[in-house]
C-alpha positions in Angstrom: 0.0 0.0 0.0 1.2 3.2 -0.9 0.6 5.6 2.1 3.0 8.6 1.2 5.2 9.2 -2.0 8.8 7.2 -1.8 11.6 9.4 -1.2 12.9 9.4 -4.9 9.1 11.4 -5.5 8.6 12.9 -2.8 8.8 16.8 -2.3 9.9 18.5 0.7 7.4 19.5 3.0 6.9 23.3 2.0 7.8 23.6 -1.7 5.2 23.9 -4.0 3.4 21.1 -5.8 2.4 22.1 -9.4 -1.2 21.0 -9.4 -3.6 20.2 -12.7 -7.1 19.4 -13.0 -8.6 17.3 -15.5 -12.2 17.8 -16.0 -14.0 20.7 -14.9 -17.6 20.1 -14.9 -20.0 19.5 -11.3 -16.8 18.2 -9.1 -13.9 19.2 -11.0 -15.0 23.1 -10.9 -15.1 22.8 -7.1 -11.7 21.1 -7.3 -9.9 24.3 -8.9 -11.2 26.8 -6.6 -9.9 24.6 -4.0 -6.9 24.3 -5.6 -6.6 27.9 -6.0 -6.6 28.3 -2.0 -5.3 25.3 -1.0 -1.6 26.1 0.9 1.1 24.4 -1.1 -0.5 23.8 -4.3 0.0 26.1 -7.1 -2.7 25.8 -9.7 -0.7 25.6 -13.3 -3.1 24.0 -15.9 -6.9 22.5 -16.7 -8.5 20.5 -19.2 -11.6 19.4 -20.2 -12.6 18.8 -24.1 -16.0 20.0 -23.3 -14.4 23.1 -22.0 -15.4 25.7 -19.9 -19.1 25.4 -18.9 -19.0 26.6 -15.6 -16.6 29.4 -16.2 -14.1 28.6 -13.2 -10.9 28.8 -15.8 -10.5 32.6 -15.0 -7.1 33.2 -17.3 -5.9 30.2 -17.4 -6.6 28.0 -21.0 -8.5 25.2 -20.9 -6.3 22.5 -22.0 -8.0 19.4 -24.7 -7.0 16.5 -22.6 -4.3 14.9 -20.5 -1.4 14.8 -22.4 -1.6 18.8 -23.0 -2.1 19.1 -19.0 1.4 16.7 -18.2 3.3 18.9 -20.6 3.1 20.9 -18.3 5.1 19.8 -16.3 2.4 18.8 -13.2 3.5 17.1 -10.4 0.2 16.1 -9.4 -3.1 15.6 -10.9 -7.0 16.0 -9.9 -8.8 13.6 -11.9 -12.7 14.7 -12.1 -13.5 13.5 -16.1 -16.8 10.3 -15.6 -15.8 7.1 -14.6 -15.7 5.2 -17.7 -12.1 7.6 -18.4 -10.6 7.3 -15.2 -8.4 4.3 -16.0 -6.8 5.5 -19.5 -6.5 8.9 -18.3 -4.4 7.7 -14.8 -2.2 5.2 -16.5 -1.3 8.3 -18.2 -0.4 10.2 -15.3 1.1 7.2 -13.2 3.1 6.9 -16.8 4.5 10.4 -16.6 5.4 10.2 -13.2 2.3 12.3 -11.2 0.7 11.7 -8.5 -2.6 11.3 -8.8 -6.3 11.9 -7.2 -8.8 10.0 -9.2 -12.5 11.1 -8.1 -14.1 8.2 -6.9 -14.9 5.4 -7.4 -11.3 4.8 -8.7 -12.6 2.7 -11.9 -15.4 1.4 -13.9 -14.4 -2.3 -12.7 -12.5 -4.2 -10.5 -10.1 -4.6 -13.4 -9.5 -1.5 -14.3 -9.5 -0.6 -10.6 -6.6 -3.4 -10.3 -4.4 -2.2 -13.0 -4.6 1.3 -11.9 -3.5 0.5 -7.9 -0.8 -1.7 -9.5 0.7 1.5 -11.6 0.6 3.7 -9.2 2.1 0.9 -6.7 4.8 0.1 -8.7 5.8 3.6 -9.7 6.2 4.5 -6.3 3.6 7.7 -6.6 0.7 8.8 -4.6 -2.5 7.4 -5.7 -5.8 8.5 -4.0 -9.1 8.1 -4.3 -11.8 11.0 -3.9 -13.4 9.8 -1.0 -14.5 13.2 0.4 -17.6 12.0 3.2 -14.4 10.6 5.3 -13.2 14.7 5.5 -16.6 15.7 6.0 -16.5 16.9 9.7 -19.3 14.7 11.1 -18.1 11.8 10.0 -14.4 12.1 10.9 -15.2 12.9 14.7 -17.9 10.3 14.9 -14.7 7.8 13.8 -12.3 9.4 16.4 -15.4 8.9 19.1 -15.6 5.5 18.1 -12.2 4.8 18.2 -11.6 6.1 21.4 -14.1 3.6 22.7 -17.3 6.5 23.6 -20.1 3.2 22.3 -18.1 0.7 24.0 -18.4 -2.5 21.8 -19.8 -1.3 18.4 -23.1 -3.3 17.3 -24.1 -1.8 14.1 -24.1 0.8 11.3 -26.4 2.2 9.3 -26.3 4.6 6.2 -29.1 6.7 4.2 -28.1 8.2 1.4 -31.5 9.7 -0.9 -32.7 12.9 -2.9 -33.9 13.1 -6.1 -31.6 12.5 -9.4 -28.9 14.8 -10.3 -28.6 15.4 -13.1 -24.8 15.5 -13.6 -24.8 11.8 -14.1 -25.2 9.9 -17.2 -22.5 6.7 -17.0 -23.6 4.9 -13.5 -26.3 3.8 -11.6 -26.8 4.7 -7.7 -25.0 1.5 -6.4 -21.3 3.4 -7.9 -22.0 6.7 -7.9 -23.6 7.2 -4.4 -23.6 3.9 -2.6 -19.7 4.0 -3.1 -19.5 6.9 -0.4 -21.4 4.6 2.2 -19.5 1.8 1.8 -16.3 3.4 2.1 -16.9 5.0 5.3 -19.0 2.4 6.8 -16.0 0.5 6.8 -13.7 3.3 7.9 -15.7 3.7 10.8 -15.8 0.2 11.8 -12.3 0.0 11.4 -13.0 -3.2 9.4 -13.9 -5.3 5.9 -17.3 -6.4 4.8 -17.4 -10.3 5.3 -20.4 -11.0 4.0 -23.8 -9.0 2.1 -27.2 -9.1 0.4 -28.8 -6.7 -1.4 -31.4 -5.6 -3.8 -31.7 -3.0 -6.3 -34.8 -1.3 -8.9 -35.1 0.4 -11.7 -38.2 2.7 -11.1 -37.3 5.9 -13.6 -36.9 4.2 -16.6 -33.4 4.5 -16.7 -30.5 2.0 -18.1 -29.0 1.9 -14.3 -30.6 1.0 -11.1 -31.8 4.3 -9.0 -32.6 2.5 -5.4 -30.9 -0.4 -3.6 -30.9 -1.6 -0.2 -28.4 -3.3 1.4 -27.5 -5.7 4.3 -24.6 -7.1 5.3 -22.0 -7.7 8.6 -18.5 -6.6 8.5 -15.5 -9.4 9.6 -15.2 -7.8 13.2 -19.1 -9.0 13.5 -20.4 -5.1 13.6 -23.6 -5.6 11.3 -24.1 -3.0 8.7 -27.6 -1.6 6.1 -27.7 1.0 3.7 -30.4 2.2 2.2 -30.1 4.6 -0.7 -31.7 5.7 -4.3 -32.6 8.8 -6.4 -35.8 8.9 -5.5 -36.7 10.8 -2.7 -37.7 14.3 -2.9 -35.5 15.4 0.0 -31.8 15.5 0.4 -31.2 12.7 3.4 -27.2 11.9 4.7 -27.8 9.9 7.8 -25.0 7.7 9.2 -26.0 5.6 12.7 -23.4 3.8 14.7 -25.6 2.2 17.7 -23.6 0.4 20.3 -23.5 -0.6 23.7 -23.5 2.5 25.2 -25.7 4.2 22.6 -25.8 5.8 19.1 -23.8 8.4 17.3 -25.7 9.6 14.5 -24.3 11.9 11.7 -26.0 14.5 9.7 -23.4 15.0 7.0 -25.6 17.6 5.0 -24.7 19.8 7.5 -21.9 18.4 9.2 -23.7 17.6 12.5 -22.7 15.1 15.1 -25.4 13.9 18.1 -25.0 11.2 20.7 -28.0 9.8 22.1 -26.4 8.4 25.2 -28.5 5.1 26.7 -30.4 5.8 30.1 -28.5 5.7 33.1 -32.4 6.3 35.6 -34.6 3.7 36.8 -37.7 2.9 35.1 -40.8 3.4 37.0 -43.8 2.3 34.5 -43.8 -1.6 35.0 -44.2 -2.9 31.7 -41.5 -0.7 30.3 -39.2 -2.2 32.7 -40.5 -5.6 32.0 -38.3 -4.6 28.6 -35.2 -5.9 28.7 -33.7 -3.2 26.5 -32.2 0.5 26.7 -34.0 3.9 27.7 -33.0 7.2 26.6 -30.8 8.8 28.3 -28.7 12.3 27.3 -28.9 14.0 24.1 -25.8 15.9 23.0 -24.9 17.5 19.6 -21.5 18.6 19.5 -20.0 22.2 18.0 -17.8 20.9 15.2 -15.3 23.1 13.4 -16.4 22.3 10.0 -14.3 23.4 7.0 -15.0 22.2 3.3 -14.5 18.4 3.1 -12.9 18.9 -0.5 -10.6 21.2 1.2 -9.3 18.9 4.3 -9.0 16.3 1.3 -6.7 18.3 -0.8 -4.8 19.0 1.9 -4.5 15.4 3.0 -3.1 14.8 -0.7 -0.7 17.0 -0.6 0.5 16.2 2.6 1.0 12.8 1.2 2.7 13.9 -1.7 5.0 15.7 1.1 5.3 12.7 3.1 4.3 13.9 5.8 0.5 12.1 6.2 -1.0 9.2 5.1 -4.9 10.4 6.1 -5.6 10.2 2.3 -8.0 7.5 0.9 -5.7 5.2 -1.0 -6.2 3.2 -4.5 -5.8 0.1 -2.8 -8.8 1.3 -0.2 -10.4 2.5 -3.5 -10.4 -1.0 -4.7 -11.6 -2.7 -1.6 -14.4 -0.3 -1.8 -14.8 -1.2 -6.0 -15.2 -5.0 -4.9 -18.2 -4.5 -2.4 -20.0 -2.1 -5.0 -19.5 -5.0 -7.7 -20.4 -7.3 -5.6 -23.9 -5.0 -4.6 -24.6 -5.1 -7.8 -23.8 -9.2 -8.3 -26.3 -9.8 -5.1 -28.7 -7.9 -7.0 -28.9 -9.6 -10.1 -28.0 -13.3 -8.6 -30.7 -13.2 -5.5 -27.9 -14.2 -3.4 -25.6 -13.4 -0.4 -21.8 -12.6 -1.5 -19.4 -13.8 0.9 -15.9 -12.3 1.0 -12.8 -13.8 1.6 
């Protein structure tokens, strides 16, 4: 696993890392203003063929594709063009010696996905994966919480993930281009792999690619896990739940809100609740976050990588893992059947 660039690429923490973006449309235009700001990157080139649509070039030209943005002489690369170009257009880059952040999910397939973590790997670059719910602030102090033991013994996760369809995408159905986010940081947050999952997916717009699914699985450590997400919904819902033994964290990553709902520490007085052998609630506290723009805390978490000085980055090899429990969503789906993992 590549966690930080090998000395021969590495840059020294402090000099500037000459930064382009490829693709500039819904995520890539957010990319370049963050790019602009961002402390240690310096901004030298875009491209897009499709060019400028959301006029965030200012001066600069828009390039026609990759090989125009390398001559440049980048030393890293933002990768935001649709998934079906992600793998040609990062062999490229791995080729030419950048490092690379490919939006997620890394690749179209598990292949593609393969040979890409295998290039960057062997070329001894940084290659991450656009991950950004695991900078969003909610999210990264429910993990810490977690980690330092607040729930006690972890007994499951749940995820909801639903609004109505964007229109930005043309190439993927819900399972890759949403459910990806969930189960990446489902299993950050468990600290953990999925062992085992079933799910089951529709196709209720008339659309080529599924726009609901539903899925339930456990993770190896035995924490059990659901997600429930689709395109369909006429609200904007970004619910993560971690329920455990001492009570639930439960993240509101719209807004970047955090709230344990600690289990009852009084005695219950009305007989047949206390005939329940269960959990009462107890204190309800929402924590004051510092929340900064997730994109932002993920550039910088490049970069510091491409310094060698962090490794809090989401790497191609996590990319994959994440790849092979979306393909295998989608393999549950079609097959009516659990998929075990090794």
């Amino acid at each position: 696993m590549t966690s930080s660039a090998p000395e021969q690429h590495r840059i020294e923490k402090g000099q500037p890392i000459r930064v382009g973006v490829l693709g500039i449309g819904s995520m890539g235009r957010h990319h370049v203003r963050n790019a602009r700001s961002t402390e240690g990157f310096d901004l030298v080139g875009i491209a897009d063929p499709s060019g400028d649509r959301f006029g965030v070039a200012g001066d600069m030209p828009v390039l026609p594709d990759v090989d125009a943005l390398i001559e440049t002489g980048i030393d890293a690369a933002i990768v935001a063009v649709p998934t079906i170009f992600h793998e040609e257009a990062a062999l490229k880059l791995a080729e030419a010696g950048v490092h690379t952040l490919v939006e997620k999910p890394l690749a179209a397939s598990v292949e593609a996905g393969q040979r890409l973590a295998d290039a960057f790997n062997a070329a001894g670059l940084v290659g991450a994966v656009g991950y950004v719910e695991r900078c969003n602030p909610a999210i990264m102090e429910m993990r810490r919480r977690v980690q330092d033991g607040q729930l006690g013994q972890v007994y499951q996760i749940v995820t909801r993930r639903q609004s109505p369809f964007p229109a930005r995408i043309s190439d993927v159905g819900v399972v890759k281009d949403l459910a990806t986010h969930d189960v990446d940081l489902a299993a950050w947050v468990a600290g953990s792999t999925y062992a085992e999952l079933f799910a089951q997916t529709a196709y209720r717009s008339g659309r080529e690619h599924e726009d609901m699914v539903t899925v339930s699985g456990r993770f190896a450590n035995g924490v059990l896990v659901n997600h429930l997400v689709n395109w369909l919904t006429p609200y904007k819902d970004r619910t993560t739940i971690v329920t455990g033994e001492h009570g639930a964290l439960v993240a509101n990553t719209v807004m970047g809100d955090l709230t344990f709902f600690e289990n009852g520490q009084m005695p219950v007085q009305w007989d047949q609740i206390a005939a329940f052998r269960g959990v009462s609630e107890g204190t309800m506290t929402r924590y004051a976050l510092t929340k900064r723009e997730p994109i932002a805390v993920e550039q910088e978490h490049f970069r510091d990588a491409i310094w060698g000085v962090g490794d809090e980055h989401v790497t191609m090899n996590d990319g994959l893992a994440a790849l092979r429990v979306v393909e295998a969503i989608l393999k549950s789906a079609s097959s009516n059947e659990v998929v075990h993992f090794e």
